[in-house]
Backbone bond lengths (Angstrom), bond angles and torsions (degrees), N, CA, C in turn:
res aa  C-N    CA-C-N  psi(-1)  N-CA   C-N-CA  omega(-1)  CA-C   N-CA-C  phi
1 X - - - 1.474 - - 1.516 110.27 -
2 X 1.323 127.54 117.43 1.307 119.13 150.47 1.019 139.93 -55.18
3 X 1.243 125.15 157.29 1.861 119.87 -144.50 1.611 79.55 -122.37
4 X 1.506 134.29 15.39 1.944 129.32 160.28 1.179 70.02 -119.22
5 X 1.397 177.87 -1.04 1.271 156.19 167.29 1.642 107.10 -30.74
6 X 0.961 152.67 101.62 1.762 147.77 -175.22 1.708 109.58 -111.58
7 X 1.045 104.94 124.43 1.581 117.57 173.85 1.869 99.48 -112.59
8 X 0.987 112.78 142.58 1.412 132.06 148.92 1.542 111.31 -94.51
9 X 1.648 121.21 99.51 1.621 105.95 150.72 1.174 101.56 -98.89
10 X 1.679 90.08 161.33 1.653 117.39 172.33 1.350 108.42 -150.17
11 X 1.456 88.17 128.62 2.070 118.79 -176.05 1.898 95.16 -70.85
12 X 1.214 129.52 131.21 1.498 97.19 172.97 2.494 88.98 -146.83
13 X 0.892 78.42 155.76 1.724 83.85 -179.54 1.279 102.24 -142.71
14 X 1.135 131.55 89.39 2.299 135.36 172.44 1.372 97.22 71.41
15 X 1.183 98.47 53.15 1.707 104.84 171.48 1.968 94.13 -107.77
16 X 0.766 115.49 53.20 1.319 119.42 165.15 1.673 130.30 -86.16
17 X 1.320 116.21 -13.75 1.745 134.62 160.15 1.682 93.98 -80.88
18 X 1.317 141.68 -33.30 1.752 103.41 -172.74 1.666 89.32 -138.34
19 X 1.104 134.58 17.73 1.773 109.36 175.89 1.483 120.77 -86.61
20 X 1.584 100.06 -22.11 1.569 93.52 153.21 1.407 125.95 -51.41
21 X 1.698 98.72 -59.46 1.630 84.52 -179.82 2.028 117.64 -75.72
22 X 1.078 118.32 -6.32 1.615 107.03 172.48 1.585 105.37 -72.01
23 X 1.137 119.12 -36.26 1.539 112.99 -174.54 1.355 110.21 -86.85
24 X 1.079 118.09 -34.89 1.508 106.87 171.71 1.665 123.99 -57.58
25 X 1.726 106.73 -53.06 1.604 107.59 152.49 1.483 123.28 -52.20
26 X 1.239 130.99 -27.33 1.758 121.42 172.56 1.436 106.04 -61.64
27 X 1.793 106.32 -50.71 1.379 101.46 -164.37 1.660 113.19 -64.90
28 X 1.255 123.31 -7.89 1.510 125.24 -166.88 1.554 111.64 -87.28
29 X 1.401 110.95 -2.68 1.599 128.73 -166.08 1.849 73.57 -100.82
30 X 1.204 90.38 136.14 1.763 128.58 179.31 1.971 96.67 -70.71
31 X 1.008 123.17 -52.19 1.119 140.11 -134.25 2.192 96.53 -86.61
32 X 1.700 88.98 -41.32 1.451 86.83 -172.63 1.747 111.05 -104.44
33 X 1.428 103.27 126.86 1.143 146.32 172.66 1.719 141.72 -36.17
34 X 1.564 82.75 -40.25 2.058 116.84 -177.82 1.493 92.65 170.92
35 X 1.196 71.28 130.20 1.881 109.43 171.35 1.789 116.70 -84.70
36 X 1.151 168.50 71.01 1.682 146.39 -151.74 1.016 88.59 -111.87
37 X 1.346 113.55 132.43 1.527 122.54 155.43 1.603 110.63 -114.96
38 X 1.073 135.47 106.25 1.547 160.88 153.23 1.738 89.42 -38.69
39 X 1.321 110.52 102.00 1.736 112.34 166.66 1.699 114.12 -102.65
40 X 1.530 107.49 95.04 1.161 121.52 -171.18 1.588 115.15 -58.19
41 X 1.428 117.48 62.03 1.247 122.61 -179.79 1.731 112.97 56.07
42 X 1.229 108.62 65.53 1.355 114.27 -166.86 1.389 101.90 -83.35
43 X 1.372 126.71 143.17 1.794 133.69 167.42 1.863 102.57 -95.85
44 X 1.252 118.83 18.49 1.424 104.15 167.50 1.644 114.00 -130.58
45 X 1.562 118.35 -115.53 1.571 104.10 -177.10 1.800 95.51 -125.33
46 X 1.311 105.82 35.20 1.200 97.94 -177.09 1.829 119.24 -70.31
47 X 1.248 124.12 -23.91 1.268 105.82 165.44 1.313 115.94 -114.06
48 X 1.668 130.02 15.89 1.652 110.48 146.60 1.771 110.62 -73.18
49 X 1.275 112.08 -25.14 1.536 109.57 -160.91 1.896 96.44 -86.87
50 X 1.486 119.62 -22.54 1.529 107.30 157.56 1.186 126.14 -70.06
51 X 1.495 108.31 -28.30 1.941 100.74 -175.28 1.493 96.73 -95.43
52 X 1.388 128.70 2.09 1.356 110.16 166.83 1.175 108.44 -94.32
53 X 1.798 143.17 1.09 1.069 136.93 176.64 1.591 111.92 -99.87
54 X 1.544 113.82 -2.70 1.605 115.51 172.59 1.512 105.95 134.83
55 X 1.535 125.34 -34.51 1.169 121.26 167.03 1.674 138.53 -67.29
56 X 1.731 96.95 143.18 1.306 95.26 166.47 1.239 141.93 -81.69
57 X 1.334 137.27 116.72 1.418 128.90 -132.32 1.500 91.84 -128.62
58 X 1.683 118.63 132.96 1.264 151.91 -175.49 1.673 100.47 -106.77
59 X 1.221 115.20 140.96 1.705 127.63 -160.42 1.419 91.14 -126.08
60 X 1.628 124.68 102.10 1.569 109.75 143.60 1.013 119.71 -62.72
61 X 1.521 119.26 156.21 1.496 129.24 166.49 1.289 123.98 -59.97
62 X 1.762 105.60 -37.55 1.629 117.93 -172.18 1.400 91.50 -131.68
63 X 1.392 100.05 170.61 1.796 102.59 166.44 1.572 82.21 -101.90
64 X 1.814 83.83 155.08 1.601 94.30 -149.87 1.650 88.27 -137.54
65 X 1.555 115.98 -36.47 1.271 121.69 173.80 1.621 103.67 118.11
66 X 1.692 143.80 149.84 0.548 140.24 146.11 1.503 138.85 -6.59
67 X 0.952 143.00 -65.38 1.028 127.85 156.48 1.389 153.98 -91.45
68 X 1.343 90.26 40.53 1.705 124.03 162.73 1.218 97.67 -116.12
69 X 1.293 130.63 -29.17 1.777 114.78 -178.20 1.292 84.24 -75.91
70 X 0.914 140.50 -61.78 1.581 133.54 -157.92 2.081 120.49 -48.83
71 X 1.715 75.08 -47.56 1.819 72.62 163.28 1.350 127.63 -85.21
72 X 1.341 119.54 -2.17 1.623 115.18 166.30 1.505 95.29 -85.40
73 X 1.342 134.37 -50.95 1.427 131.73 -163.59 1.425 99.21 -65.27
74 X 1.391 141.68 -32.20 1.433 130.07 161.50 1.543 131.53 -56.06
75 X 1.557 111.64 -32.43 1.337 105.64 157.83 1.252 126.76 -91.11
76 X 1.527 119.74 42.72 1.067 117.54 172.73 1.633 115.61 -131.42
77 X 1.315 120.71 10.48 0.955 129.78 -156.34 1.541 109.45 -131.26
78 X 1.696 134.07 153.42 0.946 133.33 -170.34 1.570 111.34 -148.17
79 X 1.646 105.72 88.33 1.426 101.02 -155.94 2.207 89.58 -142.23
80 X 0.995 126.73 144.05 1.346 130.55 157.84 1.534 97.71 -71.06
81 X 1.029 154.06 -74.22 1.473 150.58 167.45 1.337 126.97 -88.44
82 X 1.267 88.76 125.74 1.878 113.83 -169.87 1.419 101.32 -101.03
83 X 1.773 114.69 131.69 1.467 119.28 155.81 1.146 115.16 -103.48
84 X 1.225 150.38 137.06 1.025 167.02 103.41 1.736 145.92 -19.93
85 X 1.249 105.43 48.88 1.404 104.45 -160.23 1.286 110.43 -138.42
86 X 1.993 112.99 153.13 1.544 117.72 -160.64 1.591 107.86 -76.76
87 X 1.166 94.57 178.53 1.564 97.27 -177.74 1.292 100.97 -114.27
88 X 1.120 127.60 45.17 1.716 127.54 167.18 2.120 94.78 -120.29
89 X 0.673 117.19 37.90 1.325 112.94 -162.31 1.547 121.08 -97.87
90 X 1.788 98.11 -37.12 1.282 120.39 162.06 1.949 106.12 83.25
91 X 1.336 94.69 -143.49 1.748 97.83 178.66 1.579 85.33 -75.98
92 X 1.225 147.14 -28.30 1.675 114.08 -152.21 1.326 81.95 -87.86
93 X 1.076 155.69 53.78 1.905 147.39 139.73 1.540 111.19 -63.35
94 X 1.454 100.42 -16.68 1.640 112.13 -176.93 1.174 102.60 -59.64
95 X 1.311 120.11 -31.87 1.667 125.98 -144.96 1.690 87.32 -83.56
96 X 1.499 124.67 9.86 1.526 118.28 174.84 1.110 122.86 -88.63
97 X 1.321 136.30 -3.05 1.378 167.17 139.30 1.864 89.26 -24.25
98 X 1.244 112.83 -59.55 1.732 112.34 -150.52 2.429 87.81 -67.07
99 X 1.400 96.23 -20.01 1.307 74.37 -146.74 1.857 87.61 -89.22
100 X 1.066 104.35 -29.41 1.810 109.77 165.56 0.923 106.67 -40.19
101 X 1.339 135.43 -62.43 1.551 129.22 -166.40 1.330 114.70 -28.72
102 X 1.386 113.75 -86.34 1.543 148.32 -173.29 2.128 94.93 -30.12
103 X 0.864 108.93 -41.00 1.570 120.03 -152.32 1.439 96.00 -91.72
104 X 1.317 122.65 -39.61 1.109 132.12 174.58 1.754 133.27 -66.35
105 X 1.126 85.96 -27.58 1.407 119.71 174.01 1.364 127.71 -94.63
106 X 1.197 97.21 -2.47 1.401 107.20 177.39 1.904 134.05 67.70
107 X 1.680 97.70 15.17 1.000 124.25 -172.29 1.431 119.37 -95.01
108 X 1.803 114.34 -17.55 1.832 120.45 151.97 1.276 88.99 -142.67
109 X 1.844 92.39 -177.56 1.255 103.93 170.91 1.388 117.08 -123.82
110 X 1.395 111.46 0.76 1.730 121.49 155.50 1.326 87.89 -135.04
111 X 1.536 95.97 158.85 1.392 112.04 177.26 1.815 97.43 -121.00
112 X 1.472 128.61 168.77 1.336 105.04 148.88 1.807 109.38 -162.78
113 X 1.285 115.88 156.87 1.281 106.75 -145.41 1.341 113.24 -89.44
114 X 1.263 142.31 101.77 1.625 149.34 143.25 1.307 113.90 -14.64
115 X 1.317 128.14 88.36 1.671 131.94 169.71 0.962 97.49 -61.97
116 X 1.674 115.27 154.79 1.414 139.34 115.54 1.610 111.40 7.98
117 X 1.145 122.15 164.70 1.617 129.62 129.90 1.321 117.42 -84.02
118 X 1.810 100.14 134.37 1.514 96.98 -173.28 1.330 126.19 -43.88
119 X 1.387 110.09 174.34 1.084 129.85 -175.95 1.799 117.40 -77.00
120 X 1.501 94.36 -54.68 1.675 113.09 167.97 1.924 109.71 -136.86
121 X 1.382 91.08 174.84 1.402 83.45 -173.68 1.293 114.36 -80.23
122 X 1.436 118.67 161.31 1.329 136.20 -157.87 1.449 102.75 -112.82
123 X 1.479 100.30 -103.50 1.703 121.17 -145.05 1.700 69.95 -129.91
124 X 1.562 91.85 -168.07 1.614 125.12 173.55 1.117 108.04 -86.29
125 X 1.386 120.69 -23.09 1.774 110.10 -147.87 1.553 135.29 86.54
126 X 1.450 89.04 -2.98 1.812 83.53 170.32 1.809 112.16 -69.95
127 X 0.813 97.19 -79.65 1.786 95.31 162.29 1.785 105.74 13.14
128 X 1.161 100.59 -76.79 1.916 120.74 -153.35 1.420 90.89 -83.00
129 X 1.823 119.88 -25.82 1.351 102.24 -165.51 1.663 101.34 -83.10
130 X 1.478 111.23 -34.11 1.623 120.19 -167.61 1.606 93.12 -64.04
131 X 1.235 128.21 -48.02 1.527 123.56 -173.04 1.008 106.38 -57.51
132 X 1.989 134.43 -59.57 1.239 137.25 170.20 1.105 117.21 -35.39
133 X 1.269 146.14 -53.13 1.212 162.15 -178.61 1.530 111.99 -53.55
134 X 1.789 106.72 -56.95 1.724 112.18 -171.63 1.634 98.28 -75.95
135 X 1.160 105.54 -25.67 1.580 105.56 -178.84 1.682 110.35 -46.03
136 X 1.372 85.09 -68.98 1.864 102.53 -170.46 1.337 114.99 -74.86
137 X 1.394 107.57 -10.33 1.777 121.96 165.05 1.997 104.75 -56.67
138 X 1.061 99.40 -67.89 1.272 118.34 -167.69 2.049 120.20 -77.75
139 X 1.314 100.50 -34.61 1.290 88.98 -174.88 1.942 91.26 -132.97
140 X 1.089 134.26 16.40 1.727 123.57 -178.73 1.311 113.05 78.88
141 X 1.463 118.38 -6.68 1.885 118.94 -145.21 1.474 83.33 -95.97
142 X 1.879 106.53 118.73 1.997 101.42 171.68 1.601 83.16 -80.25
143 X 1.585 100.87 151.83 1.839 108.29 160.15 1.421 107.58 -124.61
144 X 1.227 94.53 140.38 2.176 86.85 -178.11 1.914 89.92 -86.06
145 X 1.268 109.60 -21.00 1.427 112.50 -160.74 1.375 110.97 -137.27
146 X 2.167 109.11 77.79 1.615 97.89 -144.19 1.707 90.66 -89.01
147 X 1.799 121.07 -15.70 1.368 138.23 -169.01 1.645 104.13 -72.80
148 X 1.299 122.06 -22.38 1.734 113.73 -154.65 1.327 114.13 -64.32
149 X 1.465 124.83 102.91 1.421 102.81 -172.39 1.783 109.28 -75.92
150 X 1.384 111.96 5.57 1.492 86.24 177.99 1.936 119.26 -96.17
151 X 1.425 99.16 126.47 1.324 117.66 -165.18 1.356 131.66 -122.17
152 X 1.113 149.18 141.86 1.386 133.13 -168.13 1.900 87.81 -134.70
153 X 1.149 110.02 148.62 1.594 124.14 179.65 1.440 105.55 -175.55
154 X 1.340 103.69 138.37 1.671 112.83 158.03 1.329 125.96 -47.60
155 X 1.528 106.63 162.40 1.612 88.96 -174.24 1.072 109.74 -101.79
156 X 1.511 130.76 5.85 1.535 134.38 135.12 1.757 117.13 -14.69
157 X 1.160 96.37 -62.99 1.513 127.59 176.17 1.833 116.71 -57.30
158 X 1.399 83.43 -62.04 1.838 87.50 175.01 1.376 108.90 -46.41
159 X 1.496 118.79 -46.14 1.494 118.95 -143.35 1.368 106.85 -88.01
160 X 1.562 101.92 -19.70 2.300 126.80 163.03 1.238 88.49 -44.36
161 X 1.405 118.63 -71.87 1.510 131.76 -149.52 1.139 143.75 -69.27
162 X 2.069 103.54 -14.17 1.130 113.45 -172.58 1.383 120.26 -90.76
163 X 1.438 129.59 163.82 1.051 126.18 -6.72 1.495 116.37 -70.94
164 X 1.506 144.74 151.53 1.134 153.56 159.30 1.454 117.01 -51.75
165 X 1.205 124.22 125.38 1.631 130.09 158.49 1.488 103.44 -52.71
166 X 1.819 77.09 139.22 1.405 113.77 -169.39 1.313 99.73 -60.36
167 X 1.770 126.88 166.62 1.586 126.43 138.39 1.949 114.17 70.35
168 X 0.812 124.93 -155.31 1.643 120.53 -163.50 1.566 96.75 -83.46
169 X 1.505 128.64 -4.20 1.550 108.77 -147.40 1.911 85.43 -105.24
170 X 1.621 123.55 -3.65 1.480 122.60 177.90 1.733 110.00 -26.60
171 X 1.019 109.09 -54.82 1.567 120.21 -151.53 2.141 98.70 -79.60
172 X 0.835 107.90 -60.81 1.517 89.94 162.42 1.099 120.30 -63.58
173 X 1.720 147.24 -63.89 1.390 115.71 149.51 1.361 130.16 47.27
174 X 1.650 87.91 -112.00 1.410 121.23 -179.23 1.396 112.66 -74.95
175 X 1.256 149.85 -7.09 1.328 150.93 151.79 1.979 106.14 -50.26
176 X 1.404 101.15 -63.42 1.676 118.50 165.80 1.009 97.37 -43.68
177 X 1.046 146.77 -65.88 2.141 141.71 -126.62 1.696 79.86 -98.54
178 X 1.105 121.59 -42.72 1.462 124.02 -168.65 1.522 125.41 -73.08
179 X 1.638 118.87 -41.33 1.428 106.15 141.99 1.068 126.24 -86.36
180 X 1.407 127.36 -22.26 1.781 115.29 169.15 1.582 113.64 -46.15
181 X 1.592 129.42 -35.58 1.333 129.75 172.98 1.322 113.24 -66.87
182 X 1.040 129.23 -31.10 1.338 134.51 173.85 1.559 115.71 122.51
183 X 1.417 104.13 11.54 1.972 109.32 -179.95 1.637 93.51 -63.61
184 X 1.315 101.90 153.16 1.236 126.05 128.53 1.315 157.83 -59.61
185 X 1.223 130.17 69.99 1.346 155.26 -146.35 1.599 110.99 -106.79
186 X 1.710 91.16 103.37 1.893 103.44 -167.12 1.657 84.13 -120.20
187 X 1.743 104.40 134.30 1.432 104.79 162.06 2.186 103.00 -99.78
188 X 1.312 91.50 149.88 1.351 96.96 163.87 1.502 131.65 -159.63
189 X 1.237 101.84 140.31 1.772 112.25 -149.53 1.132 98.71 -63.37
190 X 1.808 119.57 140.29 1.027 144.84 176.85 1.246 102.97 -120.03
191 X 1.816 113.83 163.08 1.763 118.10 172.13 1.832 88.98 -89.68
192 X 0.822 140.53 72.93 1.758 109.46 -173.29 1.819 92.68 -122.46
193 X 1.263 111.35 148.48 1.633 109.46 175.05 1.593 95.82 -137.03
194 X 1.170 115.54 173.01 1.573 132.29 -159.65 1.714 96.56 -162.08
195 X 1.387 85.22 168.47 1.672 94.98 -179.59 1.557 105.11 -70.11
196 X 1.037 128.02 146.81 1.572 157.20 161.31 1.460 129.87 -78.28
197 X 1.618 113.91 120.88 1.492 105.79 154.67 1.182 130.69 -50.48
198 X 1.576 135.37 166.85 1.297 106.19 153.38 1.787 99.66 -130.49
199 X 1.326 111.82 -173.60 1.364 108.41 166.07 1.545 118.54 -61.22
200 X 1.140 134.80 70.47 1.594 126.73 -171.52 1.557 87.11 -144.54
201 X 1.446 100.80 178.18 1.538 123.32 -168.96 1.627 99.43 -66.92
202 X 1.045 118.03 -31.04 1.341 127.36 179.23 1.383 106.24 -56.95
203 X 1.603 109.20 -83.09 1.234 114.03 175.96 1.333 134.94 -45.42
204 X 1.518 125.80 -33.58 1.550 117.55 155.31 1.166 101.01 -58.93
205 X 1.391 156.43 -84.26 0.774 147.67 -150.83 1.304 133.42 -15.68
206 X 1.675 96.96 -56.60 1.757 127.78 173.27 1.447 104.51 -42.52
207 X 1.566 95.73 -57.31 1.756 123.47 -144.48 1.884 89.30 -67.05
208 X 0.998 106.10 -43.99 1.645 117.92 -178.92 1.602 109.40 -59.42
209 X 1.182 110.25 -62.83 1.728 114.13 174.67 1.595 102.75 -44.59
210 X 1.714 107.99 -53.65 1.387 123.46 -171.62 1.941 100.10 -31.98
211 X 1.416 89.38 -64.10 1.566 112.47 -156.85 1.857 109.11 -45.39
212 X 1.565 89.31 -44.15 1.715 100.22 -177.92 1.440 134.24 -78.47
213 X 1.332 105.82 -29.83 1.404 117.91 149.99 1.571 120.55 -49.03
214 X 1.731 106.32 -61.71 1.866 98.61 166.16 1.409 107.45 -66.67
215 X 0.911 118.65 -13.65 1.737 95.23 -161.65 2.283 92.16 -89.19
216 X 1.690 114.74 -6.10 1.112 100.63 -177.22 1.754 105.64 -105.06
217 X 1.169 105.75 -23.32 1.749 124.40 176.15 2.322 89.71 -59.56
218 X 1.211 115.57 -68.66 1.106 106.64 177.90 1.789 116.08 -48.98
219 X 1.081 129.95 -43.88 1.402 131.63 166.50 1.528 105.00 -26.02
220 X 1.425 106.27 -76.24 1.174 119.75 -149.93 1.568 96.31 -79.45
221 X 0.971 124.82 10.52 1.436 111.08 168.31 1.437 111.51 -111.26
222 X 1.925 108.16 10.26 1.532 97.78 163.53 1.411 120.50 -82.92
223 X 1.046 108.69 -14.53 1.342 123.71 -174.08 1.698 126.79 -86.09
224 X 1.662 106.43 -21.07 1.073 113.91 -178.95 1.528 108.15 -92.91
């Protein structure tokens, strides 16, 4: 295995409006290798419209949630550098190039991506503030962007990290497990946008599940 070997996985569930275009922009980056997208038991065209854009696409049985696709899509893969990124991402997936660099170079050992400011309004911010908070509680690390699941890390790193937290709270998690080991963990700003909550019944909803998952991923990292 080569240790620049680069895989892009992607967790994706009725991502059938942008995974064509996220995989088609990964595959156009020189650098990455195989694309996998793990289709968490999708009810739309989300994994004919990935393997018709170049990716190799993995079928859960059930939707299981993010970070169980993520840990089956990790043992399936054979890459020195792992990406990590959603499939709502569209053409700006390009913008994963910025976070390759750094990792490649030997300059971190996760990278993770700095959004924009939204687009429209969301939530309040408890969400981002409770993660910000357990983040720098536990390991010192400020994050402007403690939620971003898109990430690039060695698989040094992956293999620290696994298995991944269950449900929305994955991505803080593994931020913790990742400087508590002693990685190096640089965020850096990307243009990239993704689909959006909004203020509707929907979106609390999310933001609420969101909240309890971190607020139980932080639990369990008092203990460890």
């Amino acid at each position: 295995m080569s240790l620049k070997r680069v895989v892009a996985l992607i967790p994706a569930f009725n991502e059938e409006k942008y995974i064509g275009a996220t995989v088609a922009s990964l595959a156009a980056l020189p650098e990455v290798n195989e694309i996998v997208v793990v289709d968490d038991a999708s009810t739309d065209r989300t994994a004919q419209l990935a393997a018709a854009a170049g990716a190799r696409v993995i079928s859960m049985p059930r939707n299981s949630g993010k970070g169980a696709a993520l840990n089956r899509g990790s043992a399936d893969i054979n890459a020195g550098v792992i990406m990590l990124l959603d499939g709502d991402l569209g053409e700006t997936a390009r913008e994963a190039r910025w976070l390759l660099e750094p990792v490649l170079a030997g300059q971190a050992d996760m990278t993770v991506a700095r959004f924009p400011p939204p687009r429209r309004k969301g939530g309040f911010g408890l969400v981002k503030g409770l993660a910000r908070k357990g983040i720098k509680f536990y390991t010192g690390l400020e994050m402007q962007s403690p939620l971003s699941g898109q990430r690039v890390m060695t698989r040094q790193v992956m293999e620290k990290l696994l298995p991944f937290a269950s449900g929305y709270g994955v991505e803080v998690g593994l931020t913790i497990k990742a400087v508590r080991a002693g990685f190096k963990v640089l965020e850096v700003p990307v243009q990239m946008t993704h689909a959006e909550t909004g203020r509707d019944l929907k979106g609390f909803w999310h933001r609420g599940r969101q909240f309890c998952h971190v607020a139980l991923v932080l639990a369990r990292a008092a203990v460890k």
